[in-house]
N, C-alpha and C positions, 0 to 999 in steps of 0.2 A: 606353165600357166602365164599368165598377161604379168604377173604381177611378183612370180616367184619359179624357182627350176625347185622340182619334187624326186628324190629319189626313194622310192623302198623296196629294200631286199625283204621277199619273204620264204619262210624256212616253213613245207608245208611236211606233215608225217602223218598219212592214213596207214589204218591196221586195219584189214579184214578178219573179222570174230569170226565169222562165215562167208561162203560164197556170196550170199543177199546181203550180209550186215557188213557197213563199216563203219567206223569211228576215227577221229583223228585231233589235231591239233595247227594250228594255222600259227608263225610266230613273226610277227612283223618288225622291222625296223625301218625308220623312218626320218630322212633328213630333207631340211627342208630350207632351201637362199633363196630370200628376198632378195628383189633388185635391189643394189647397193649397200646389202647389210651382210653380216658372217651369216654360217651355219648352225640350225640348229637339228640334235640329232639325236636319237635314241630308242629303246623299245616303242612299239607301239603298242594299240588296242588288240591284247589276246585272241584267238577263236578257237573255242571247241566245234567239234560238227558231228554229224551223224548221218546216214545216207541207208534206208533198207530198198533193195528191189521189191516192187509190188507185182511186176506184171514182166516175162518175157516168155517170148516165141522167136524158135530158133527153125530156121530153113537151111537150104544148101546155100552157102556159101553168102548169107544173111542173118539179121538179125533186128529186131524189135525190142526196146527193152522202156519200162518207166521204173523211174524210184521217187521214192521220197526225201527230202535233203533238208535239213535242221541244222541252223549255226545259230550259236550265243557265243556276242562278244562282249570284252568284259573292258571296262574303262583300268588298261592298264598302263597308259599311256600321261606323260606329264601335259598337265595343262594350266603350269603357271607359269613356262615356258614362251619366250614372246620368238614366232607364235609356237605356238601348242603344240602338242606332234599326237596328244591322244582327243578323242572327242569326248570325253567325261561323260559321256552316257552309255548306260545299258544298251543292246540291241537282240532282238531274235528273229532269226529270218527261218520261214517256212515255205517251203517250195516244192516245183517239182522237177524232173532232169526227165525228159523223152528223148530216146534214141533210135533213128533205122540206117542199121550201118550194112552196105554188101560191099565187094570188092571194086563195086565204080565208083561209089559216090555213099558219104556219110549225111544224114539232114539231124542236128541235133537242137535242144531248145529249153529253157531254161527258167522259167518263169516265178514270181514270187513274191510274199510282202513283209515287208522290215518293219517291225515293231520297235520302237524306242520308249527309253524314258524321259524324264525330267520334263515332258511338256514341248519336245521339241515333236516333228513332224515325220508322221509313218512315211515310207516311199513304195512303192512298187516298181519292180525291177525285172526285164527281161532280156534276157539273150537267146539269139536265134543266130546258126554257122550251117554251111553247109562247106563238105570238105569231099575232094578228089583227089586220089591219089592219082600220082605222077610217072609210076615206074609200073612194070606188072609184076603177080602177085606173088610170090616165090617164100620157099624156103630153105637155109634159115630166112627170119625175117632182114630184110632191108629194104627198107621204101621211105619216098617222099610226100607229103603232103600238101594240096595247097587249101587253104581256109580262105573264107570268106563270111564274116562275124557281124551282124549287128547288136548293138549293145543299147539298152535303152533304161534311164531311170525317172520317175517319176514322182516325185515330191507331195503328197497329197496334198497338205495344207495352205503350202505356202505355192501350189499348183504351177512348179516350176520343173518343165520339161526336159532332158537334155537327152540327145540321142548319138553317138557315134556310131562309124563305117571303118572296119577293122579288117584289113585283107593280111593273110599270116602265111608262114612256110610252118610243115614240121618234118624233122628228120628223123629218122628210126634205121638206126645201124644195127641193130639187133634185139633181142627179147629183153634186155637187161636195163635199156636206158633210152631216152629222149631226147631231140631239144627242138624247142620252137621260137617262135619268133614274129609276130605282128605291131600293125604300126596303126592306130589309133586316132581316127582325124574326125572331128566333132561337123556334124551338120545343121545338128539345133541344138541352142540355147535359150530356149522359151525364156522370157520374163529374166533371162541370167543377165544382171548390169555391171557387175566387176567380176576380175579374177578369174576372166572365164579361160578355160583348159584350151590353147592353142594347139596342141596334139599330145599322143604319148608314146610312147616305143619301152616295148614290153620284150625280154628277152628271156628262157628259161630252159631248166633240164629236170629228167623227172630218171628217178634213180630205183630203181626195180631190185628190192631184198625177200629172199624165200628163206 
């Protein structure tokens, strides 16, 4: 950001109850350098989630899916901390996740509104990717991905816009594991006058247990 470098590692653990249901836990850490000042660092804001399929239709070598997607986060983060690393308020995000993925081309999309407490301001939040694979389709699995994300959040009250353009890779060496990788460059910042996020670069691995 303008005014500080952000680092957080998050530790995400979904369980499938069922095919439709899942559940999990989101565990964040969070440090945080101001220009010219040390580090500050440590847990952040908790989240549990919940995700049921509501609707899929399966073709050949396609698919169509929606779900429902629930996270409550919980102020477990310090914020007498200069600065803070948790945001002291409740939150509950309700949403929805649409998916049509075939072997050309995936269009996914993500949409939602963030309930807060303490009097601060609800936001609305949507993500939209569409993603091509790279290699053809084979098995075992091994293919590449290329994404293309836009990310948009929405501020109701304080009616402060921000939108980023997120172009990404992901790798899939096999059924057991992932990693991906996009790079996060801001187009708008509606009404945003400090601190605004001059990019971000997001790196990760997704680790598949049966």
């Amino acid at each position: 950001m303008e005014n500080a470098n952000i680092y957080v590692q998050l530790i995400g653990i979904p369980y499938n109850i069922t095919s439709k249901f899942q559940v999990g836990g989101i565990f964040p850490f969070k440090f945080i350098t101001p220009n010219g000042t040390q580090t500050t660092g440590g847990f952040s804001d908790m989240i549990v989630f919940a995700k049921y399929q509501l609707y899929k239709k399966d073709e050949t070598a396609k698919t169509f899916r929606v779900l429902a997607n629930i996270k409550q986060s919980f102020p477990t983060g310090k914020t007498t901390s200069v600065p803070p690393i948790g945001s002291g308020i409740y939150q509950t995000y309700i949403g929805l996740i649409i998916g049509k993925i075939s072997t050309d081309v995936g269009v996914y999309g993500d949409f939602g509104y963030n309930i807060t407490s303490n009097k601060t301001t609800d936001n609305f939040l949507y993500n939209f990717s569409i993603g091509i694979p790279l290699l053809p389709q084979k098995y075992p699995q091994k293919q590449i991905n290329s994404y293309l994300e836009f990310n948009g959040n929405y501020l109701i009250n304080s009616k402060i816009h921000t939108f980023f353009i997120s172009p990404g890779l992901q790798f899939i060496p096999g059924r057991r594991i992932l990693f991906e990788t996009s790079f996060q460059i801001p187009v708008l910042h509606e009404n945003v006058t400090t601190n605004k996020t001059n990019y971000m670069v997001l790196l990760g691995t997704r680790f598949l247990l049966n």
